[in-house]
N, CA and C atoms as an extended XYZ file, in Angstrom:
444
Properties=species:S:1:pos:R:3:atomname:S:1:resname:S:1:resid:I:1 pbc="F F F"
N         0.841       -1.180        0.000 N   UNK     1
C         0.000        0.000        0.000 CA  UNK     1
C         0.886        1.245        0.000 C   UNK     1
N         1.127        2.254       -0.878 N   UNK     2
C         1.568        3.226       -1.203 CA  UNK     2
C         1.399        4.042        0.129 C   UNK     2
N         0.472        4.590        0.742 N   UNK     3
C         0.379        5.004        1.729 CA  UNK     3
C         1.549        4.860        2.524 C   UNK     3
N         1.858        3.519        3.395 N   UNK     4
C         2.269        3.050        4.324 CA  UNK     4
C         4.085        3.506        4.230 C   UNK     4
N         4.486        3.804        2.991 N   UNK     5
C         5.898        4.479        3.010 CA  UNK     5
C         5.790        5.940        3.414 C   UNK     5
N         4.892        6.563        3.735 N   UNK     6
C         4.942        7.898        4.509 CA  UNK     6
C         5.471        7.663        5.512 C   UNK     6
N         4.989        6.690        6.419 N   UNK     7
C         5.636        5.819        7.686 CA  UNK     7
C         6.927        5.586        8.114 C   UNK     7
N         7.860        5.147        7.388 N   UNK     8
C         9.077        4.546        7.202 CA  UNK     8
C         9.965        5.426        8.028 C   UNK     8
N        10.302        4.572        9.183 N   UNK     9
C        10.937        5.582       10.216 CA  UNK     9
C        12.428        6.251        9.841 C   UNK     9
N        11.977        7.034       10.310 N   UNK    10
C        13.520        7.945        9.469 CA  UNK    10
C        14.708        7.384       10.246 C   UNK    10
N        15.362        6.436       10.719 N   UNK    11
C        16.270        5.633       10.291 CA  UNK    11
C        16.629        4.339        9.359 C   UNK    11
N        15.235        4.092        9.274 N   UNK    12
C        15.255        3.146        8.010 CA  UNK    12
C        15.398        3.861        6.819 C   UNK    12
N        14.529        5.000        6.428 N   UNK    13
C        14.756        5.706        5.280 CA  UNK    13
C        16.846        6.298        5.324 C   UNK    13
N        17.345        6.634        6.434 N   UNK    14
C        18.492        6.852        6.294 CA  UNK    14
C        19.471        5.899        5.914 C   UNK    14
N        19.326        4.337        6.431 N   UNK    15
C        19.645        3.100        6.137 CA  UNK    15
C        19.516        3.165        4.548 C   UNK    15
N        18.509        3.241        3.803 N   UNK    16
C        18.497        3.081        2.480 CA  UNK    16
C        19.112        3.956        1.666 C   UNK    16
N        19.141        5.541        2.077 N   UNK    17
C        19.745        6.559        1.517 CA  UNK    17
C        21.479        6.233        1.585 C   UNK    17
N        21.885        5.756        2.798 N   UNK    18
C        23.306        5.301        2.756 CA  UNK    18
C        23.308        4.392        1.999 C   UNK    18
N        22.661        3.458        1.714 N   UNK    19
C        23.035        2.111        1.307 CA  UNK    19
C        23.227        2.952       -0.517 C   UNK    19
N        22.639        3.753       -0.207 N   UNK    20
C        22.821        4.315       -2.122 CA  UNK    20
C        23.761        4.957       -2.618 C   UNK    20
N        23.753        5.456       -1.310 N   UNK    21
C        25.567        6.289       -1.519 CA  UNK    21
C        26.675        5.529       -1.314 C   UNK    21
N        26.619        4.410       -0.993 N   UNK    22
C        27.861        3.144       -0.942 CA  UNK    22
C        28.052        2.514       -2.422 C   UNK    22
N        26.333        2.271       -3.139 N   UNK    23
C        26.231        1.867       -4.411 CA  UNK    23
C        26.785        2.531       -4.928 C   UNK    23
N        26.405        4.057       -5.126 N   UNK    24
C        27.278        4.839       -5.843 CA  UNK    24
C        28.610        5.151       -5.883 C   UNK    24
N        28.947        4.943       -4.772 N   UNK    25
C        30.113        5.420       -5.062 CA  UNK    25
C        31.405        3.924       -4.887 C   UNK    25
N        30.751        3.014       -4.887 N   UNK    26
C        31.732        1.756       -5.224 CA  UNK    26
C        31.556        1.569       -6.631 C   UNK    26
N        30.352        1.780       -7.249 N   UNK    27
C        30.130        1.254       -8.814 CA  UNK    27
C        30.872        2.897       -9.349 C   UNK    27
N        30.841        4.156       -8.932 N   UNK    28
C        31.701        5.200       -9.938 CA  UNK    28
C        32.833        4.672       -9.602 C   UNK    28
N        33.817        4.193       -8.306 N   UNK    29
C        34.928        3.997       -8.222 CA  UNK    29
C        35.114        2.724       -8.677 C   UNK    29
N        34.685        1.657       -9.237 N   UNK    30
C        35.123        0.533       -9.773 CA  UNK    30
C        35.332        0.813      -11.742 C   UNK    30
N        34.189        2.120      -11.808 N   UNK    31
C        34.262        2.268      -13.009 CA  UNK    31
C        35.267        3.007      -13.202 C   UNK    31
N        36.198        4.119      -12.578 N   UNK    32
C        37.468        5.074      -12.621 CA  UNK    32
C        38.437        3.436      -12.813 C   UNK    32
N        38.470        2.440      -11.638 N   UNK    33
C        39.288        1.607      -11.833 CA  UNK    33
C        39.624        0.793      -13.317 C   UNK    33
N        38.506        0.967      -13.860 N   UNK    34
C        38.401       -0.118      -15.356 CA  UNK    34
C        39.502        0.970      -15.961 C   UNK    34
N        39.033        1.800      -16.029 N   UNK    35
C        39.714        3.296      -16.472 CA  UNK    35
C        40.090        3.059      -18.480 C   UNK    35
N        39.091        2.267      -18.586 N   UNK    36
C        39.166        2.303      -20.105 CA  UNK    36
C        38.321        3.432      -21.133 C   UNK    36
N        36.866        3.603      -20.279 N   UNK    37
C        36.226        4.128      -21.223 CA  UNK    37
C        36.088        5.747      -21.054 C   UNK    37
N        36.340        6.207      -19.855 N   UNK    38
C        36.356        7.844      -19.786 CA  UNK    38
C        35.483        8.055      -19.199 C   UNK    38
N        35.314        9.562      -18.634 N   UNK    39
C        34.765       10.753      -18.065 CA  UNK    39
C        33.437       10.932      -18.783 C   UNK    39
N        33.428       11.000      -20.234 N   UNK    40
C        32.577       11.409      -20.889 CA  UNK    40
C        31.646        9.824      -21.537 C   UNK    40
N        32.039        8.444      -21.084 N   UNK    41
C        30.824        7.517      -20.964 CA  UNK    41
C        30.092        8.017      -19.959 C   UNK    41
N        30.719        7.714      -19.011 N   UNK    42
C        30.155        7.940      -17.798 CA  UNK    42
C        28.754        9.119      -17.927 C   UNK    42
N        29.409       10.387      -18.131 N   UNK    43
C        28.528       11.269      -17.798 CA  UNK    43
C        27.272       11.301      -18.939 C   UNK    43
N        27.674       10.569      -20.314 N   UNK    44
C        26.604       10.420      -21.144 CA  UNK    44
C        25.976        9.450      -20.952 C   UNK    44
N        26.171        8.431      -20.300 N   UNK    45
C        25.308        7.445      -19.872 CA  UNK    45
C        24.597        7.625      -18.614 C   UNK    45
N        24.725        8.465      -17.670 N   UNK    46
C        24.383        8.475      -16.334 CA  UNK    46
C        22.833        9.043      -16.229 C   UNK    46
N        22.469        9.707      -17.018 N   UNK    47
C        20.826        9.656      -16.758 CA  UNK    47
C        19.910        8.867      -17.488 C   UNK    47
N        20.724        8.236      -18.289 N   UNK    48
C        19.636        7.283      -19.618 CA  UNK    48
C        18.388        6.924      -18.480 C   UNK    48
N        18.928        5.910      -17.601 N   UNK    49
C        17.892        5.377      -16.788 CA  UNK    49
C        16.663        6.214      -16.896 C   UNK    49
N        16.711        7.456      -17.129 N   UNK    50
C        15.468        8.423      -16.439 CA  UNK    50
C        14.948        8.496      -17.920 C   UNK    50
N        15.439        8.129      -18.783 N   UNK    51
C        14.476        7.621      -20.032 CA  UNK    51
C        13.158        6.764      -20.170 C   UNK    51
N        13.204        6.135      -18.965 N   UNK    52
C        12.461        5.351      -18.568 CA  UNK    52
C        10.765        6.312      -18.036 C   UNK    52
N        10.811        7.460      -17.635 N   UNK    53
C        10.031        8.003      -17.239 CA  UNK    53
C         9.119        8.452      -18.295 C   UNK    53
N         9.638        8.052      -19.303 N   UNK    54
C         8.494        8.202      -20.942 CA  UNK    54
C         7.522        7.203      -20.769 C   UNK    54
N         7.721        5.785      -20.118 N   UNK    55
C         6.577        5.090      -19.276 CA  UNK    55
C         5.500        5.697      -19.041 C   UNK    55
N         5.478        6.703      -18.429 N   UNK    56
C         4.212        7.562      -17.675 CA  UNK    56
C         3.451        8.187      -18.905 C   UNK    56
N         4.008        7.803      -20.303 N   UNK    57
C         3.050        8.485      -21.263 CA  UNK    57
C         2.001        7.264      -21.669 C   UNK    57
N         1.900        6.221      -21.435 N   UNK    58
C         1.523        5.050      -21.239 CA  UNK    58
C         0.454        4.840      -19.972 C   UNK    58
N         0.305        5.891      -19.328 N   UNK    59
C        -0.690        6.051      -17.506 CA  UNK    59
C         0.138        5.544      -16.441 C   UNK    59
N        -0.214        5.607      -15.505 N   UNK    60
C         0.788        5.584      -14.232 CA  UNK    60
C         1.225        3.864      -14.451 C   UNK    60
N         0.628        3.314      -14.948 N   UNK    61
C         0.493        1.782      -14.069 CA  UNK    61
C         1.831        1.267      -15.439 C   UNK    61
N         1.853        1.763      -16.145 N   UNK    62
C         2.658        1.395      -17.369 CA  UNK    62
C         4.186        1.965      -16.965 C   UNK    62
N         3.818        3.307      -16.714 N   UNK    63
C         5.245        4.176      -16.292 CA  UNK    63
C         5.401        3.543      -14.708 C   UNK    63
N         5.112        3.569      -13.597 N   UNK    64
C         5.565        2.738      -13.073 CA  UNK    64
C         6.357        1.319      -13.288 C   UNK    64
N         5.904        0.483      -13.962 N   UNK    65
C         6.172       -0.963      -14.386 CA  UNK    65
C         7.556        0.024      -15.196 C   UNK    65
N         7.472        0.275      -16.082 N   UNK    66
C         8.815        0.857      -17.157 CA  UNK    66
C        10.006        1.354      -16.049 C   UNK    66
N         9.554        2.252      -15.479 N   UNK    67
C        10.021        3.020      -14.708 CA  UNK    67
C        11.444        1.960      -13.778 C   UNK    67
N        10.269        1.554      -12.845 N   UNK    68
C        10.906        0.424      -11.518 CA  UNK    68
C        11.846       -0.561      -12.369 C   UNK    68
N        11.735       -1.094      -13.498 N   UNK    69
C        12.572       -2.002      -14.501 CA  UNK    69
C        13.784       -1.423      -14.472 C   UNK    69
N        13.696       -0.340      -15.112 N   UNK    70
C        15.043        0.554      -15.115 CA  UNK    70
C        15.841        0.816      -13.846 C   UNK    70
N        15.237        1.226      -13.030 N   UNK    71
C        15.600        1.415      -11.545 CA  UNK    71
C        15.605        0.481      -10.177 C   UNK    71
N        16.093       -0.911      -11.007 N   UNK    72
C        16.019       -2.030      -10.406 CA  UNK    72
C        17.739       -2.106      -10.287 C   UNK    72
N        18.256       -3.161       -9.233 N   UNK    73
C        19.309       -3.401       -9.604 CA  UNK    73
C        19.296       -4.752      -10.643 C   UNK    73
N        18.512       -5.167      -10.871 N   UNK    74
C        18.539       -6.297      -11.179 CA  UNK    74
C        19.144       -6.613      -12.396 C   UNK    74
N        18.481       -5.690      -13.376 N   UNK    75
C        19.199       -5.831      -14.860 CA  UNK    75
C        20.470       -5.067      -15.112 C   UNK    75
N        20.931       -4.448      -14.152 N   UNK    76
C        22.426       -4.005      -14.353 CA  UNK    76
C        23.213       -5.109      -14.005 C   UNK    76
N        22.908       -5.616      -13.364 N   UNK    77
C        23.611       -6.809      -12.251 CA  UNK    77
C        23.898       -8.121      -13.485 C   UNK    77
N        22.103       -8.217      -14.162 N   UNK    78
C        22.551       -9.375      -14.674 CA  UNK    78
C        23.503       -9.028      -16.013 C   UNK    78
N        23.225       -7.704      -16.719 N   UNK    79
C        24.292       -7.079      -17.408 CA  UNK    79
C        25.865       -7.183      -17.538 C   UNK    79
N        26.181       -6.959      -16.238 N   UNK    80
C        27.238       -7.070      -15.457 CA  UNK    80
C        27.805       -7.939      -15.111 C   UNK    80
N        26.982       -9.026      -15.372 N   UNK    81
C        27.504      -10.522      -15.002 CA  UNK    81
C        27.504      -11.206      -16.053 C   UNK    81
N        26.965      -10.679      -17.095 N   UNK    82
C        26.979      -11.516      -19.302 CA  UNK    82
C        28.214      -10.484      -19.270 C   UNK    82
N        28.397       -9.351      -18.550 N   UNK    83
C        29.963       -8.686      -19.490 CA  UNK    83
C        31.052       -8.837      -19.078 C   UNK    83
N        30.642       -9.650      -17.750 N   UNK    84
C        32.016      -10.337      -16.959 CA  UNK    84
C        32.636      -11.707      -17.721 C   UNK    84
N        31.199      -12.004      -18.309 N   UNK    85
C        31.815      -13.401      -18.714 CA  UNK    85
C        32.195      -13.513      -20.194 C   UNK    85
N        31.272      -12.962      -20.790 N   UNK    86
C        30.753      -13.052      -22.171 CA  UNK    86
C        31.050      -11.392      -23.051 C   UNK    86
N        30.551      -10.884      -22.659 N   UNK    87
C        30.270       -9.286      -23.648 CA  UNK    87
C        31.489       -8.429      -23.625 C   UNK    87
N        32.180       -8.663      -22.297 N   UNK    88
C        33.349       -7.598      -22.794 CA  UNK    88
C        33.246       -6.230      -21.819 C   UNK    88
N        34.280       -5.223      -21.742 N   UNK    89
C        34.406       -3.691      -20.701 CA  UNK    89
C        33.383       -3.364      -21.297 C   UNK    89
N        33.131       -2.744      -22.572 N   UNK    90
C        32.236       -1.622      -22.778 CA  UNK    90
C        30.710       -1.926      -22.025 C   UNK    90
N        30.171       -2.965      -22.136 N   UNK    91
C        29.019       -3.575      -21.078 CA  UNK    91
C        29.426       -3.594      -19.605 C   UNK    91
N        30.164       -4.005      -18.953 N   UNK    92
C        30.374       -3.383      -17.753 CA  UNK    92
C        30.342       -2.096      -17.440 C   UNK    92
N        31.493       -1.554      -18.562 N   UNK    93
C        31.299       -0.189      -17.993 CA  UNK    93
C        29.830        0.031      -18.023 C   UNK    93
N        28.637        0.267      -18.897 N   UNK    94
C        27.312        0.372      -18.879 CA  UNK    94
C        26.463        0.017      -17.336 C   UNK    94
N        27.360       -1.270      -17.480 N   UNK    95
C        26.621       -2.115      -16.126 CA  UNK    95
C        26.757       -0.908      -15.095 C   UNK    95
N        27.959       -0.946      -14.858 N   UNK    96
C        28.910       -0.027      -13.338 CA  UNK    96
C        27.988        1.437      -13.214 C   UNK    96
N        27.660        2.144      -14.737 N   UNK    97
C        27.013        3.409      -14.537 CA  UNK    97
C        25.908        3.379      -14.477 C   UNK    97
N        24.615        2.667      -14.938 N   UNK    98
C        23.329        2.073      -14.438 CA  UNK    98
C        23.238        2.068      -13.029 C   UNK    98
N        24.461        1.284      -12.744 N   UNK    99
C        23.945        0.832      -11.171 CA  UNK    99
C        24.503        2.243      -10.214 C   UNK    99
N        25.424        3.494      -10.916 N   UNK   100
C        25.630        4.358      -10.350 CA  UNK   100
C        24.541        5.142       -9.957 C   UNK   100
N        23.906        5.161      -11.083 N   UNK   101
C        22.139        6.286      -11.419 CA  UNK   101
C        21.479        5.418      -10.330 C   UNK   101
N        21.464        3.895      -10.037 N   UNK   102
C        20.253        3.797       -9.308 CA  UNK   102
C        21.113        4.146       -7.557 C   UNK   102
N        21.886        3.854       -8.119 N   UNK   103
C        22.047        4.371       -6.183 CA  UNK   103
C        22.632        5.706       -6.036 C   UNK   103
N        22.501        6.541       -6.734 N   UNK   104
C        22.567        8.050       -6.573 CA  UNK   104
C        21.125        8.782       -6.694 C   UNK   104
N        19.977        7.995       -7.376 N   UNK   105
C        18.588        8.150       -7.092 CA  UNK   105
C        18.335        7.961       -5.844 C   UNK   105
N        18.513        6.350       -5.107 N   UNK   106
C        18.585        6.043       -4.461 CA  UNK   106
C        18.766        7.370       -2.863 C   UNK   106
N        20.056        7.544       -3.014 N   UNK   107
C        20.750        8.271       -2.047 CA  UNK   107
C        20.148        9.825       -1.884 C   UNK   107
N        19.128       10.781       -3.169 N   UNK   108
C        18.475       11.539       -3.017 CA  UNK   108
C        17.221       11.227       -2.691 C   UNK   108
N        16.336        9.763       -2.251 N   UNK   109
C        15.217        9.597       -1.985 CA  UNK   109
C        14.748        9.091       -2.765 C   UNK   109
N        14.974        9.163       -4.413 N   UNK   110
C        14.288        8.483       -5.207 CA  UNK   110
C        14.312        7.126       -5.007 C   UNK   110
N        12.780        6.581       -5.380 N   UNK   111
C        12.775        5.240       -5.020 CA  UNK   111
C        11.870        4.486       -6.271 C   UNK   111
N        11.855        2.963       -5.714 N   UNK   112
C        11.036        2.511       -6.584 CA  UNK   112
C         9.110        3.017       -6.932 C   UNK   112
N         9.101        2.896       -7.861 N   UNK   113
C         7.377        3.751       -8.328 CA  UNK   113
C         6.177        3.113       -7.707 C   UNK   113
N         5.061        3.358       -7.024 N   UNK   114
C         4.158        2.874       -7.022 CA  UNK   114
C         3.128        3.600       -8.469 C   UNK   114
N         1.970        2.358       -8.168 N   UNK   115
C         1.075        3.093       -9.567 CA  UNK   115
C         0.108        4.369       -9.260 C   UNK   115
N        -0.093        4.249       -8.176 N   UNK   116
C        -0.849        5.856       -7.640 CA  UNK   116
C        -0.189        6.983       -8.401 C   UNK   116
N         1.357        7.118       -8.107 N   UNK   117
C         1.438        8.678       -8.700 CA  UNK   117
C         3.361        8.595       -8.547 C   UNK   117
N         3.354        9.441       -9.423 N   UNK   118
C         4.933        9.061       -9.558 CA  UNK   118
C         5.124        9.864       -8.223 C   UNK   118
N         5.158       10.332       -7.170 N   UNK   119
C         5.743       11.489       -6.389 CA  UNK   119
C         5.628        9.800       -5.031 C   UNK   119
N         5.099        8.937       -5.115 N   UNK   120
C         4.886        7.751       -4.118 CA  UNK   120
C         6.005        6.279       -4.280 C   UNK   120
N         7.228        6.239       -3.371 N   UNK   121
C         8.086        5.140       -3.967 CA  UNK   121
C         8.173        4.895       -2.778 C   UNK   121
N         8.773        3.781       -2.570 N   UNK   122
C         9.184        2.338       -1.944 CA  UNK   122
C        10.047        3.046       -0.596 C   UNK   122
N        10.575        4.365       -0.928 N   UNK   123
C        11.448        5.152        0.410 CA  UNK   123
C        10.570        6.692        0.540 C   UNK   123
N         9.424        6.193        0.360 N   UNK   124
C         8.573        7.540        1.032 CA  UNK   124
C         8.089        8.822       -0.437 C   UNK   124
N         7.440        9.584       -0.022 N   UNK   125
C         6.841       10.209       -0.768 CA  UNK   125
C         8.047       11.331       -1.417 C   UNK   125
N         8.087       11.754       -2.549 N   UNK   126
C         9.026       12.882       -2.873 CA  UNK   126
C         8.500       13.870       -3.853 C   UNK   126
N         8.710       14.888       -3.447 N   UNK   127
C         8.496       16.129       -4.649 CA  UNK   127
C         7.627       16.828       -3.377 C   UNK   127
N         6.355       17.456       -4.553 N   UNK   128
C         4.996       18.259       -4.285 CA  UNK   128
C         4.402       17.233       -2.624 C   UNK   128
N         4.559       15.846       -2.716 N   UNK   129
C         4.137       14.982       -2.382 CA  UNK   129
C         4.461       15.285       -0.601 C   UNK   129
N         5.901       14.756       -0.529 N   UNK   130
C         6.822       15.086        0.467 CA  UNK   130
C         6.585       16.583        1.625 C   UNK   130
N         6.802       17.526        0.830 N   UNK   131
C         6.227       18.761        1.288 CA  UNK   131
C         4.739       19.233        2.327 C   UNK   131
N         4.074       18.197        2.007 N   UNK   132
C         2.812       18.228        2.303 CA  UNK   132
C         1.397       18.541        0.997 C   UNK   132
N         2.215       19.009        0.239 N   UNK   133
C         0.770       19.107       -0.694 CA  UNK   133
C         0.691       18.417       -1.410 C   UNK   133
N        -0.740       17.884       -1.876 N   UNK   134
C        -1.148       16.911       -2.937 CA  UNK   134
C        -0.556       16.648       -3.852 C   UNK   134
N        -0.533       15.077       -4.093 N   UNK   135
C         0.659       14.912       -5.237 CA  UNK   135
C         0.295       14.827       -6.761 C   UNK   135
N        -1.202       14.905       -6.382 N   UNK   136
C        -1.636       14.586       -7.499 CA  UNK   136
C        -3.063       15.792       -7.431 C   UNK   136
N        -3.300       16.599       -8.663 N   UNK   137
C        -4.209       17.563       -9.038 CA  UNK   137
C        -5.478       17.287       -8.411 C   UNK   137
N        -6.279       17.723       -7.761 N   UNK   138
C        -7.510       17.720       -7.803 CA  UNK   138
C        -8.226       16.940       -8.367 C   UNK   138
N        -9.317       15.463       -7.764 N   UNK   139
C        -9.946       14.927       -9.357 CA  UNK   139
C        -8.908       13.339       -9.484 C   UNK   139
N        -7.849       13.689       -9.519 N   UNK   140
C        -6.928       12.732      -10.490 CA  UNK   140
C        -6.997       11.798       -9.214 C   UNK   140
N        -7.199       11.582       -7.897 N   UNK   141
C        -6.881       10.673       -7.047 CA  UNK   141
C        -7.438        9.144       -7.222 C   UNK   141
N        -8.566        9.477       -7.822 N   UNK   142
C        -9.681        8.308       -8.360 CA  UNK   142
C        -9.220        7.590       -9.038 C   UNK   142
N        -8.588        7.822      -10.488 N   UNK   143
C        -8.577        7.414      -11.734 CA  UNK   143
C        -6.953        6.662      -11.621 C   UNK   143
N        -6.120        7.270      -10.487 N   UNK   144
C        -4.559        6.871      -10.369 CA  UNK   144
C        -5.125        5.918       -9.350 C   UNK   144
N        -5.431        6.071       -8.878 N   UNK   145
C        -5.324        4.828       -7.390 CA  UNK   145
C        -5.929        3.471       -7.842 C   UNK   145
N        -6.290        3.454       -8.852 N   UNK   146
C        -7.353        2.101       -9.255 CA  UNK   146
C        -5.662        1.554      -10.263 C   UNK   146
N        -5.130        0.904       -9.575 N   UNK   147
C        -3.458        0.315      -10.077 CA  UNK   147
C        -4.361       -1.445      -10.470 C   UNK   147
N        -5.345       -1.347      -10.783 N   UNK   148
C        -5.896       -3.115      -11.461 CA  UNK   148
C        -5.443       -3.207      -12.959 C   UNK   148
């Protein structure tokens, strides 16, 4: 229930925010270590992930699903583990900066999507949301909350 991450006692939410800033900054420093592909992969690859937020042109329940895919560790990981064996640096490096974006999201609060409303993730509410005011327009609470 989307709700119930308003809750999330602010040492658990701090627990997760560290845990993102460890991601991040072991996957940028493993990627300086490869030290093959540069400054400028890195920084051109580092927001792709948020490409993913074209999902939401699709209604919440689509951009969510798109969204959380991208901002999983999961498919960097398994990325990361076909370019360890199989694919070669240039896929790692990919892997290493994926997994930088999600735990530097991570480490500003961003979290995984619920289908209610993008401003509602897995480490508490963020944006308009967070602040106290409605995260969603007037009206729209109906039509987002029905995630069937």
């Amino acid at each position: 229930m989307p709700e119930s991450t308003a809750f999330l006692p602010s040492d658990v939410r701090l627990l997760l925010r560290l845990e993102g800033l460890v991601v991040f900054a072991l996957s940028t420093a493993l990627y300086a270590r490869t030290g093959t592909h540069g400054i400028g992969l890195f920084l051109g690859l580092f927001l792709l992930p948020d490409l993913s937020m074209l999902g939401y042109l699709g209604g919440p329940r689509a951009g969510a699903l798109v969204y959380n895919a991208a901002h999983t560790y999961l498919l960097p990981a398994l990325l990361g583990a076909a370019a360890w064996f199989w694919l070669g640096t240039f896929w790692l490096a990919v892997a290493l900066i994926w997994t930088a974006h999600i735990g530097f999201d991570r480490l500003l609060g961003y979290g995984l999507k619920f289908p209610a409303a993008f401003q509602l993730t897995h480490l508490g509410a963020v944006g308009r949301a967070r602040r106290g005011q409605p995260a969603l327009e007037p009206g729209e609470n109906s039509k987002l909350m029905d995630d069937r």
